[in-house]
C-alpha positions in Angstrom: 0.0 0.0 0.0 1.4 3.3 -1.4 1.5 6.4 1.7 -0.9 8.7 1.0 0.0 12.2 0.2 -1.0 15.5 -0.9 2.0 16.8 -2.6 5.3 15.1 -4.1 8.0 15.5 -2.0 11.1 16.6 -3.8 14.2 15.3 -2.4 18.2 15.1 -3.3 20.6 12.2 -2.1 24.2 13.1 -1.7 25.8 9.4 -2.1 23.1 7.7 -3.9 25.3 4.9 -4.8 26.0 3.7 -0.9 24.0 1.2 1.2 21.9 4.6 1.9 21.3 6.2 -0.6 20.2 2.5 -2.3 17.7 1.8 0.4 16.3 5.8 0.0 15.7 5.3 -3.5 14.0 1.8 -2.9 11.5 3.7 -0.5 11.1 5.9 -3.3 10.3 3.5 -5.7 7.8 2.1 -4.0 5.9 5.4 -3.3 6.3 6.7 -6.7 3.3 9.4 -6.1 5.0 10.7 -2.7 8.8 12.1 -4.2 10.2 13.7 -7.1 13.9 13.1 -7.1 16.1 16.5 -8.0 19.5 15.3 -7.5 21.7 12.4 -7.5 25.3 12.6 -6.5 27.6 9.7 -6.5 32.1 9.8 -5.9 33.1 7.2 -8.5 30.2 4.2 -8.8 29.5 5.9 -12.5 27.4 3.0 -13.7 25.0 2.7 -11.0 24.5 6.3 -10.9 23.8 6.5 -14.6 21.4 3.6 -13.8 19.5 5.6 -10.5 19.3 8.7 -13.0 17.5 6.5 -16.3 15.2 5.4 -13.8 14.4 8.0 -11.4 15.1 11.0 -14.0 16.6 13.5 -11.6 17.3 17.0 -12.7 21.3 16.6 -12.3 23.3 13.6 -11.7 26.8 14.3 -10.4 29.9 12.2 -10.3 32.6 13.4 -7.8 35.4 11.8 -10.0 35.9 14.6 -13.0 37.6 11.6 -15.2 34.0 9.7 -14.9 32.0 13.0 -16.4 32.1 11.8 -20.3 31.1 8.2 -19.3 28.3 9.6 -17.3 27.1 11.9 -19.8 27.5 9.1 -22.2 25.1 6.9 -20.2 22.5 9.6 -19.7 22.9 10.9 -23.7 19.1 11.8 -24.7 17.5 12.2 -21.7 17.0 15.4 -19.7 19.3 15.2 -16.7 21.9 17.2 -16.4 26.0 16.1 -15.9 28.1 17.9 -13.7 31.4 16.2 -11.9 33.3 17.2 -8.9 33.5 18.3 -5.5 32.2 21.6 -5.7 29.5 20.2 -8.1 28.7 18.0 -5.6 28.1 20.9 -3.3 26.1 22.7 -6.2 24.2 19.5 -6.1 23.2 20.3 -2.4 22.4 23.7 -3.1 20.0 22.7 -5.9 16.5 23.3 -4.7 14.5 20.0 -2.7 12.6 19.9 0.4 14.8 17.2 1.9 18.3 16.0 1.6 19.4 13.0 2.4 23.2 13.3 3.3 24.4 9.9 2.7 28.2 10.4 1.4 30.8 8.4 4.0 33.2 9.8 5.8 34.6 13.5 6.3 34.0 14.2 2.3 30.3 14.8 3.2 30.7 17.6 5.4 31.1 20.6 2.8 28.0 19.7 0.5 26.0 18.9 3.9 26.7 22.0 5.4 25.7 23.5 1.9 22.4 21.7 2.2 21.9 23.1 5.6 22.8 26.7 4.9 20.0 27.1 2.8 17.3 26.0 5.6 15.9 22.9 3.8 15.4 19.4 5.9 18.2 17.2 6.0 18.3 13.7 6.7 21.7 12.9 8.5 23.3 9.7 7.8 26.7 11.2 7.9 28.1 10.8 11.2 31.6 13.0 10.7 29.2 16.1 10.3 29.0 16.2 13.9 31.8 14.4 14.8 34.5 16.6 13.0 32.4 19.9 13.0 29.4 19.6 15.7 29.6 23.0 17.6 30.2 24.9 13.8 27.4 22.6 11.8 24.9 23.1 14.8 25.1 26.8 14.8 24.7 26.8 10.8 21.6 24.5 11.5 20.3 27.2 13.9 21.1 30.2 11.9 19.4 28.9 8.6 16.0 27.3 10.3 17.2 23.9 9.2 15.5 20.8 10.6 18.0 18.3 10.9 16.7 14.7 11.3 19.1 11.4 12.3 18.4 8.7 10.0 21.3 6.5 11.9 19.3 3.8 13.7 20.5 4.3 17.1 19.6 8.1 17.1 17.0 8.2 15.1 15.3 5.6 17.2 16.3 8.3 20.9 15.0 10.9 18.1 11.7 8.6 18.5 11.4 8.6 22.0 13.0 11.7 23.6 10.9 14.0 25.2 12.5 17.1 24.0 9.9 19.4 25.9 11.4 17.8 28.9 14.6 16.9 28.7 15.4 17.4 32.5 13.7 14.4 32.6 15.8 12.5 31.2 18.3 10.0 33.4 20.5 8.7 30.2 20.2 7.5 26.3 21.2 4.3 25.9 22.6 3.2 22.7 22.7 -0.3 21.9 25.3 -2.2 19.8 25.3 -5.4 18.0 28.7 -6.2 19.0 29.7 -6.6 15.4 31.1 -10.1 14.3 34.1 -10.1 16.5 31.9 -10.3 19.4 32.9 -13.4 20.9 36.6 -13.1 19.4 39.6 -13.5 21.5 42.4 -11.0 21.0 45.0 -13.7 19.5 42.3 -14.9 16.7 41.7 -11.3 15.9 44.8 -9.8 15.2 43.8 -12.5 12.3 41.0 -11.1 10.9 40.7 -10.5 7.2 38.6 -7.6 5.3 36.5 -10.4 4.1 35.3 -11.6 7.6 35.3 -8.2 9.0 33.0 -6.6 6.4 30.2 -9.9 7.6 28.2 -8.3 9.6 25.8 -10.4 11.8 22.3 -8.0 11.7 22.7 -4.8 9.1 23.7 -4.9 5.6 26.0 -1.6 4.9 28.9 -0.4 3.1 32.4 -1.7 3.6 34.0 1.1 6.1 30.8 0.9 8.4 31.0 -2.3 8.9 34.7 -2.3 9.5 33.5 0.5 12.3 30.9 -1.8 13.3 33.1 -4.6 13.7 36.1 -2.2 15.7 33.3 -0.6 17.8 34.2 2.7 16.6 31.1 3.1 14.4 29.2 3.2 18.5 32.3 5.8 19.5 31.3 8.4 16.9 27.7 7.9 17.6 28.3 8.7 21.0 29.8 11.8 19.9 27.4 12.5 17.7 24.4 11.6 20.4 26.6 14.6 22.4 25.5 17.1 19.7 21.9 15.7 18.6 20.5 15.5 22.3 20.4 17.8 25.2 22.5 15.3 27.4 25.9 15.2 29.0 29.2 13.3 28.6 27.9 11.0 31.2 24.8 10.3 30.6 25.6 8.4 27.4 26.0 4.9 27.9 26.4 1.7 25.3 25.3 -1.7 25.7 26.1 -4.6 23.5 22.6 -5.7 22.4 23.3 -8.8 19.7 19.9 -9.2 18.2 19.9 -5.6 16.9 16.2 -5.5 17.8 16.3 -2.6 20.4 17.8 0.0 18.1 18.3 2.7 21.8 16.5 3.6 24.4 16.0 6.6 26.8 15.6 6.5 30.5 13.7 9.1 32.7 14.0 10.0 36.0 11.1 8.4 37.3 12.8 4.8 36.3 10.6 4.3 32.6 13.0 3.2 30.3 11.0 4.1 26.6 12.9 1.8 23.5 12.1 1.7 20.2 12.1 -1.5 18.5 12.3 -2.9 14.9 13.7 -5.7 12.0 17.3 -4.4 11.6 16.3 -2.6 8.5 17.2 0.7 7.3 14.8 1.1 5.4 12.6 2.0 8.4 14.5 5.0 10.1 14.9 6.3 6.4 11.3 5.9 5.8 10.7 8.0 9.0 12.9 11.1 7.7 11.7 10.5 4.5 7.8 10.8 6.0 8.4 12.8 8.9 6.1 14.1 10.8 4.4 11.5 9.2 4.8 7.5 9.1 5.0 5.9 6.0 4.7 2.4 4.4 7.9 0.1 4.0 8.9 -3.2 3.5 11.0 -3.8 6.4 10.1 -7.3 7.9 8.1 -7.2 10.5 9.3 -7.5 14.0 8.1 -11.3 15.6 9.1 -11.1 19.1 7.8 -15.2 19.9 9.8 -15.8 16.9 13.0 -14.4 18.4 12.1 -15.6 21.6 15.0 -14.1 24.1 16.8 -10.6 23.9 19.9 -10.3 25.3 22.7 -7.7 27.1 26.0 -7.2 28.1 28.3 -4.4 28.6 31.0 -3.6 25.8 34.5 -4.7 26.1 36.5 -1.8 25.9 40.0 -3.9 26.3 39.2 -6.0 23.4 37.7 -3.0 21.3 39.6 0.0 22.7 38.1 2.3 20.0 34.9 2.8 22.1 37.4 3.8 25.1 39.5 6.0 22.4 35.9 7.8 20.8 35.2 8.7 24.6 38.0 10.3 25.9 38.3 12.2 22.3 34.4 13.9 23.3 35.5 14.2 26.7 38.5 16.2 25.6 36.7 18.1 23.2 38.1 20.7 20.3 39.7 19.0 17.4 39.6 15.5 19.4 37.0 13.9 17.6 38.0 15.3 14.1 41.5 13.7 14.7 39.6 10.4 16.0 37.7 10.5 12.8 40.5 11.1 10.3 42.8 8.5 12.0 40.0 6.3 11.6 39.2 6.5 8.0 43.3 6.3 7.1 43.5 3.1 9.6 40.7 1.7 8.1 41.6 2.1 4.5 45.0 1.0 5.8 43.1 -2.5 6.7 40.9 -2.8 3.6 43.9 -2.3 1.5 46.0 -5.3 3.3 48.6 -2.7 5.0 47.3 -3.0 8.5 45.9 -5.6 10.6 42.6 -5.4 12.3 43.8 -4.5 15.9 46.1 -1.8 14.1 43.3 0.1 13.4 42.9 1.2 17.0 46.3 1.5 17.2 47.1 4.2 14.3 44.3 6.1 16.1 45.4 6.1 19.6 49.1 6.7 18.2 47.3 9.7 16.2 46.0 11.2 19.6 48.8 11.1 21.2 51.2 12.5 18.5 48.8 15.9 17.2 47.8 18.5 19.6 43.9 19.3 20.9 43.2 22.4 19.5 39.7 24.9 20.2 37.5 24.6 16.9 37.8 27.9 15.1 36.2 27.6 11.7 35.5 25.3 9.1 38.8 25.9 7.6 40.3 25.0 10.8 38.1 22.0 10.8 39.4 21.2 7.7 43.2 21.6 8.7 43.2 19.9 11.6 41.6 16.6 9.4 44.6 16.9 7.2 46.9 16.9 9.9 45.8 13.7 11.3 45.3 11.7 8.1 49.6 12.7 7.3 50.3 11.7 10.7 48.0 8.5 10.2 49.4 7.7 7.2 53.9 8.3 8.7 52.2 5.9 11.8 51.0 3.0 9.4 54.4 3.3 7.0 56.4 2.4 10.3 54.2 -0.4 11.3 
């Protein structure tokens, strides 16, 4: 059954081509009277871009690679969209007028076309953790001064998003995010420092792209939602707590004062927090499987082990310590991992590089987005000297 709706909703994805952007355009498809797609933007995936933009006939389709522009505009010859490649055509994209955008591009690259988005006061669906992470204090006042709404579309926030009483947040006693564990879970250190890409990108519950679910699998994908839960919810440092939750049913929870605990619960599907920002304030159809609690029969708990995944340990003192901490936890990250998919570091290195990245680069207080932007190339060239000694 198609949503009802009144008027089309005309939306842009930035990263089309990822695990998000895929299961946006899937909700899409399936409520082809509820959105008009505007923009597409993808970094080097050419042919399925060229495929999303035959199909859902955006008004531009944008490849951040400029050596991919003549295949792309050779794939879209005769119809109407518009070619553009780039970064800053990738920001153009964001700029390009839509009532939502859903800012799926990975890592810090998606910061500068987000921001874009925001700037000019539209809705923006956040799957792009580093936005906060790197520049939270900076892309929060930006959100405030253009009349933005900003929306999580990350499971574990979007689910607090669900359930936090904003009109009362004194109320509140702590969020609790939940993790799966990832599929190192039950892995002893020696078997570990082992691990190949292949197992590590096997992830139990979700279905993503390859550097989340090396995050996943490290524990730092629940570090930088941490941070990020720091910036999205008016809550301390201390009052963010994560617990290992296998079955991926619980997605977070918040707990008040008075000793309710409210969770919000679900298939491990994004499809369904992406079908709330996509509906918001309204709920929306999807094809998520529905959630059979007799069927699953037991879920279960245990607190995260910070000395076999130090990165949730290394994500925490980085928001503790504040400034530039989180944007040199990010960048470390994104080198370290690259550094493992590639085959030039081993799993457990990957917390390694980034502690050794802390260490070695000053905390600094966040100036500007420049700064911002500095300070992330800093850490990736220090990243990078720390891996070529390993």
């Amino acid at each position: 059954m198609r949503s009802p709706v009144t008027n089309p909703k005309r939306i842009t994805i930035l990263g089309s081509t990822g695990s998000i952007g895929c299961s946006t355009l899937d909700i899409v498809s399936r409520n082809p009277d509820s959105f008009v797609v505007e923009a597409l933007t993808a970094f080097t995936n050419v042919e399925l871009l060229a495929e999303q933009a035959r199909r859902f006939r955006p008004s531009i389709a944008v490849i951040g690679d400029p050596s991919l522009k003549d295949q792309l505009s050779e794939a879209l010859s005769g119809t109407n969209v518009r070619v553009a490649a780039g970064a800053e055509a990738i920001v153009d994209a964001a700029e390009h007028p839509s009532d939502l955008v859903m800012a799926a591009i990975v890592g810090a690259a998606g910061l500068k076309p987000t921001l874009q988005a925001v700037r000019r006061g539209t809705t923006v669906a956040l799957a792009n953790k580093e936005c906060l992470v790197c520049a939270g204090p900076l892309f929060l006042a930006e959100v405030e001064a253009a009349g933005a709404t900003l929306l999580p579309v990350d499971s574990e926030h979007n689910a607090i998003f669900q359930v936090f009483d904003f009109d009362r947040s004194d109320a509140v006693e702590k969020i609790i995010l939940t993790a799966s564990g990832g599929p190192f879970r039950a892995t002893n250190l020696s078997d570990m420092e082992k691990v190949t890409p292949e197992q590590a990108v096997k992830h139990p519950t979700w279905d993503m792209g390859a550097k989340i679910s090396i995050d996943s699998a490290t524990l730092m994908n629940k570090g930088l939602e941490m941070i990020e839960a720091d910036y999205l919810f008016p809550v301390s440092e201390d009052q963010i707590e994560v617990l290992v939750h296998p079955q991926s049913v619980i997605h977070s929870m918040v707990a008040y004062r008075d000793g309710s605990v409210l969770a919000q619960l679900g298939s491990p599907d994004m499809r369904t927090p992406i079908a709330y920002t996509l509906g918001w304030p309204n709920r929306m159809e999807t094809p998520a499987p529905r959630l059979d609690l007799a069927a699953i029969g037991q879920l279960s708990f245990e607190p995260p082990d910070t000395e076999r995944f130090p990165a949730l340990k290394l994500a925490r003192q980085a928001l503790q310590s504040g400034g530039t901490a989180p944007t040199i936890l990010n960048a470390a990250n994104e080198v370290a991992v690259d550094g493992f998919l590639n085959g030039r570091l081993g799993f457990l290195d990957i917390a390694r590089v980034v502690e050794a990245t802390l260490c070695n680069i000053q905390r600094e207080r966040v100036e500007n987005l420049e700064h911002v932007h500095t300070v992330d190339d800093r850490a990736r060239d220090a990243a990078e000297h720390i891996i070529a000694q390993i």
